[in-house]
C-alpha positions in Angstrom: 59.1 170.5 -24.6 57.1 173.7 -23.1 54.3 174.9 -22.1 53.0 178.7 -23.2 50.9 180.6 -20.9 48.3 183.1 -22.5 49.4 186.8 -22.3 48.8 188.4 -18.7 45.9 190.2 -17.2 43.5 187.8 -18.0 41.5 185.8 -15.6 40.0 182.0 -16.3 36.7 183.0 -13.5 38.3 180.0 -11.5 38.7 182.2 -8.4 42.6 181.4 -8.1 45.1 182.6 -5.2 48.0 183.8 -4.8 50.5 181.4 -2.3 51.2 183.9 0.3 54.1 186.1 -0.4 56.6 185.4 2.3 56.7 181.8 1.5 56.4 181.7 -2.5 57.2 185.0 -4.4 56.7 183.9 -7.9 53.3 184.9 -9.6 50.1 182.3 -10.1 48.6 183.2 -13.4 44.7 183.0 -12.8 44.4 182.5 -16.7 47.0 179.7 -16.8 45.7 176.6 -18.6 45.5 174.8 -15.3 42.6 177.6 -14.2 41.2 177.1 -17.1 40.6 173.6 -16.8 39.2 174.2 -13.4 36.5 176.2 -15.1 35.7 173.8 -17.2 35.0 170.8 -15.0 33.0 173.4 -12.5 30.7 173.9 -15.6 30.6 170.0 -16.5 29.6 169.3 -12.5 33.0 167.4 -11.9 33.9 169.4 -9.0 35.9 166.3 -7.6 37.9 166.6 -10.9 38.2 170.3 -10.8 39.5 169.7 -7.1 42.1 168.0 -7.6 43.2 170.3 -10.7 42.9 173.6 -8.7 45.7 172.2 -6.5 47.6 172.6 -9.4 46.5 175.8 -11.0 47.2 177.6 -7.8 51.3 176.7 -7.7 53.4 179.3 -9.9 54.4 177.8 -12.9 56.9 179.7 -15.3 55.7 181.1 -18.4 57.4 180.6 -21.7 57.4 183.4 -24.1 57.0 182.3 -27.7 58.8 183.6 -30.4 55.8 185.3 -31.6 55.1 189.2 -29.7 58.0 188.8 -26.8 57.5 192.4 -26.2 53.7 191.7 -25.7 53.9 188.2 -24.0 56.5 189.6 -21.9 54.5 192.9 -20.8 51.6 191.2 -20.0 53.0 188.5 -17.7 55.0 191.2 -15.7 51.8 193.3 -15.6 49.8 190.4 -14.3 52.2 189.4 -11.6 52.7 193.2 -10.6 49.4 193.5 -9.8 49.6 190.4 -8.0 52.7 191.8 -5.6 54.6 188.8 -7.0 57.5 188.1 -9.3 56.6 187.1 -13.2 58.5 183.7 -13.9 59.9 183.5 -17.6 61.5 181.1 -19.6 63.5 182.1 -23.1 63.6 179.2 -25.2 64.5 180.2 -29.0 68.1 179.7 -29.4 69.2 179.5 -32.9 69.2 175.8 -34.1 67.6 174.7 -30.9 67.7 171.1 -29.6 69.8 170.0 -32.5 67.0 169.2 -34.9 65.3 166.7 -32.6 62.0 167.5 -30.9 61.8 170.7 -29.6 64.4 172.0 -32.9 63.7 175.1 -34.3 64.5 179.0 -32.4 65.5 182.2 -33.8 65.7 181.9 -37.6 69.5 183.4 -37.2 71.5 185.7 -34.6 69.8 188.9 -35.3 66.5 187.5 -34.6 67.4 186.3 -31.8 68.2 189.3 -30.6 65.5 191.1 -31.8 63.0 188.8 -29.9 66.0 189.3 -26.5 64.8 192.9 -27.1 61.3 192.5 -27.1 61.5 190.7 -24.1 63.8 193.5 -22.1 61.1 196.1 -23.6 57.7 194.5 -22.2 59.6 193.5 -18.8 60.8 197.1 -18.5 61.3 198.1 -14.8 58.7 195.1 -13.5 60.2 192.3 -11.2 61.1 189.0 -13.2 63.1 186.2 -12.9 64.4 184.5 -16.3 65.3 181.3 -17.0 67.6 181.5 -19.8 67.7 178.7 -23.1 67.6 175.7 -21.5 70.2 172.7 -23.0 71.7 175.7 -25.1 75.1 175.5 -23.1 74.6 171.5 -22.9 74.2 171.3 -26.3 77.4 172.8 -26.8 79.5 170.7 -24.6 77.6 167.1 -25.4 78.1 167.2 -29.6 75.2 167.7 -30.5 75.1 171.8 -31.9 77.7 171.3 -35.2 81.1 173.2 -34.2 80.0 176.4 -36.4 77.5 177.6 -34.2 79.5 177.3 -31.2 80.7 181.0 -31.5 77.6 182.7 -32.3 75.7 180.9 -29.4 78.1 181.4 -26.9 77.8 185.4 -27.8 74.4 185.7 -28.1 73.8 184.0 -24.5 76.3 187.1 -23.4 74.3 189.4 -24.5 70.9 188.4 -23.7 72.3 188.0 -19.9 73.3 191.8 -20.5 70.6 192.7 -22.0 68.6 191.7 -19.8 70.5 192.2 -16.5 70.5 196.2 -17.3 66.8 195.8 -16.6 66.0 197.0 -13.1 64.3 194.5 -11.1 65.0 191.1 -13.6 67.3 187.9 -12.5 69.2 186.0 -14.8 69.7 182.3 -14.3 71.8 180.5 -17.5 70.5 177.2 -18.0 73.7 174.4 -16.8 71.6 171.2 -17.8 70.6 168.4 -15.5 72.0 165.8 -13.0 71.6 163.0 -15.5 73.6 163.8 -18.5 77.2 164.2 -17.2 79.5 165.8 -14.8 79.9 169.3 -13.7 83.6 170.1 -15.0 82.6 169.2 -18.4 80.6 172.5 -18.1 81.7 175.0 -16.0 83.9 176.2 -18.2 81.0 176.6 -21.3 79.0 178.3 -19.0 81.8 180.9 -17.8 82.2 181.7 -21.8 78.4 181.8 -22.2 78.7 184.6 -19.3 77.2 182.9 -16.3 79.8 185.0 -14.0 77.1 188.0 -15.0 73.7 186.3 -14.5 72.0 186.0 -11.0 73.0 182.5 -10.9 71.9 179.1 -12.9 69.2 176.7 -13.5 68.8 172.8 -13.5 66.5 170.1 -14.2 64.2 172.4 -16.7 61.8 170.2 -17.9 63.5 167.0 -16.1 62.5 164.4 -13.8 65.7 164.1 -11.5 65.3 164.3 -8.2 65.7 167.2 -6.0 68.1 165.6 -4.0 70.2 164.8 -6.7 69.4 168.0 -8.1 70.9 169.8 -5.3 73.9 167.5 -5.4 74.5 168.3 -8.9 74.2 171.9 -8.4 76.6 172.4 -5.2 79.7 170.3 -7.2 78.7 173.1 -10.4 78.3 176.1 -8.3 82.1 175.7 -6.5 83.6 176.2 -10.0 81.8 179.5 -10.9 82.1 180.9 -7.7 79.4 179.6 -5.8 76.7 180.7 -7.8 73.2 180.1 -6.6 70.8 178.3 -8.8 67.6 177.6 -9.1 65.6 173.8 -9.1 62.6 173.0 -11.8 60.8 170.7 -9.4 57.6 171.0 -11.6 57.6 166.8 -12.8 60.4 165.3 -10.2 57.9 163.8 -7.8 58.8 160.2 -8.7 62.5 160.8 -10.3 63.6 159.7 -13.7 62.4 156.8 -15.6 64.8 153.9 -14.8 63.7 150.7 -16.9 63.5 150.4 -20.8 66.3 151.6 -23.1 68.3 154.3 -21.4 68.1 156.6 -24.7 64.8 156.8 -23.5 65.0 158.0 -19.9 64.3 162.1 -20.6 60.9 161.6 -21.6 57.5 160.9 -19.8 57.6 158.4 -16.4 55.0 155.6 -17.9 52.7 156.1 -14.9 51.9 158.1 -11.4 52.5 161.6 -10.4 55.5 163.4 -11.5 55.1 166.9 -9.2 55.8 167.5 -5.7 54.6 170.3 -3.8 58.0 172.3 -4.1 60.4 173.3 -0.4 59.3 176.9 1.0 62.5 177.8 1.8 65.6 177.1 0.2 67.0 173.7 0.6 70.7 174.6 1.5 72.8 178.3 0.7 73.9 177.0 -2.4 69.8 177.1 -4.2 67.4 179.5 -4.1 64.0 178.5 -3.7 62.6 175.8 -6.4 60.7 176.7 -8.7 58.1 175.0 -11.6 59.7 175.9 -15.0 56.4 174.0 -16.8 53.1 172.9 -15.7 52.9 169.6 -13.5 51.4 167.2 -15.9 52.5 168.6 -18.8 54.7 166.6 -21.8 57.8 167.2 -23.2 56.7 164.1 -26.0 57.4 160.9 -27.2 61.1 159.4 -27.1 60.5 157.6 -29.5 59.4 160.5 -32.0 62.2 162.3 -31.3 64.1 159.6 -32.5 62.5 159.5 -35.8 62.5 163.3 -36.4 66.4 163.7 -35.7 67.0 160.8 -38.0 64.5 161.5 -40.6 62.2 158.6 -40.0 58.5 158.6 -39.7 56.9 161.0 -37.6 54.4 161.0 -35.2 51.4 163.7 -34.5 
């Protein structure tokens, strides 16, 4: 379901910029995989090729900080984008017994791992600016059925304090992650997200990793906001170009749009008062996997590579 970023500070050689500040605060990482790519075709003489992929590795892109060296991922992103004048974008995604056991399962081996790697993460952001996206589907997964009843209490605390923990950080936003415009209505989860602490984060996100449109995005986000007192959220526009898969089985419909582009260059200034400006929570292009294989996995049939 993600994509990881190499720690900060590096560059790819692929002469990337910065968006200019006043339109698009968030950081472009110059050693992102996108830049690195660019590189790559330069070198093999496809410069059409390495073109068309710049326009990509110059768009901010969050960066997701693997379970492995938070403190270091963490430090070096913030560092990067510091010396950038821009905002490091960061995505936690290691809730214990993550995505239920289907494809993107696994997380913090228990609670005080996951706190451990929350501290890690508060200790290489220090006093830098950051925005954090925090666990997407971890509330959801709550409220749909899907995370067994006995884990209920443990997530709903350690979400608290990671949006503590990390809002006693300086210059860090907090954004709680409240799902997506497909998979329900609002007042089936405003009430999870209140005991998950949303009323002290920045705000919330939606559509992290999704394909549903901004539009409905927005919609889905203004009916949330008015029952957790009309909290700002943020948009992950990064593969809603074309919208959601609508044909085949509907089971099916989160994953990978068969064909065309799924990005859209993302608004410049905030769509309405209720969102703050979109942002790309994972690299355009990038996969969250096979429907199908997640199928299998969660019911312990064959699996694919």
């Amino acid at each position: 379901m993600f994509v990881l970023g190499r720690q900060g500070g590096g560059d790819a050689g692929a002469g990337i910029t910065q968006q200019p500040k006043g339109a698009d605060p968030f950081w472009v990482n110059p050693d992102g995989t996108a830049a690195r790519q660019v590189v790559a075709l330069e070198k093999d003489g496809k410069k059409a090729e390495a073109d068309h992929i710049r326009r990509i590795a110059e768009q901010p892109v969050a960066e997701w900080i693997s379970p492995e060296n938070p403190e270091e991922q963490a430090r070096g992103f913030t560092e990067g984008a510091e010396a950038a004048d821009r905002t490091a974008l960061l995505v936690l995604y290691n809730i214990p017994h993550r995505d239920c056991d289907q494809y993107s399962r696994g997380g913090a081996a228990d609670g005080d791992a996951y706190r451990d790697f929350v501290d890690g993460v508060a200790k290489g952001i220090g006093d830098r600016a950051a925005t954090v996206v925090l666990e997407p589907d971890a509330v959801l997964h709550l409220v749909d059925g899907c995370t067994p009843d006995e884990f209920h209490e443990e997530r709903y605390d350690l979400l608290k304090g990671a949006i503590a923990k990390l809002k006693d950080l300086k210059n860090t936003k907090v954004y709680l992650d409240a799902g997506n415009a497909g998979w329900g209505e609002p007042d089936q989860i405003h009430e999870p997200l209140k005991w998950a602490g949303v009323d002290q984060a920045d705000g919330f996100s939606v559509n992290v990793s999704n394909y549903y449109s901004t539009k409905d995005s927005i919609a889905y986000g203004k009916r949330l906001s008015a029952h957790i007192g009309d909290k700002p959220f943020v948009i992950d526009t990064s593969r809603n170009g074309n919208g959601p898969y609508t044909n085949g089985n509907p089971d099916e419909r989160w994953c990978n749009p068969r064909a065309g582009p799924s990005a859209r260059p993302r608004p410049r200034r905030p769509p309405t008062r209720w969102s703050t400006p979109t942002c790309g929570s994972n690299a355009p292009g990038s996969r969250t996997g096979s429907a199908r294989a997640a199928r299998r996995r969660a019911t312990g049939g064959p699996r694919t590579p």
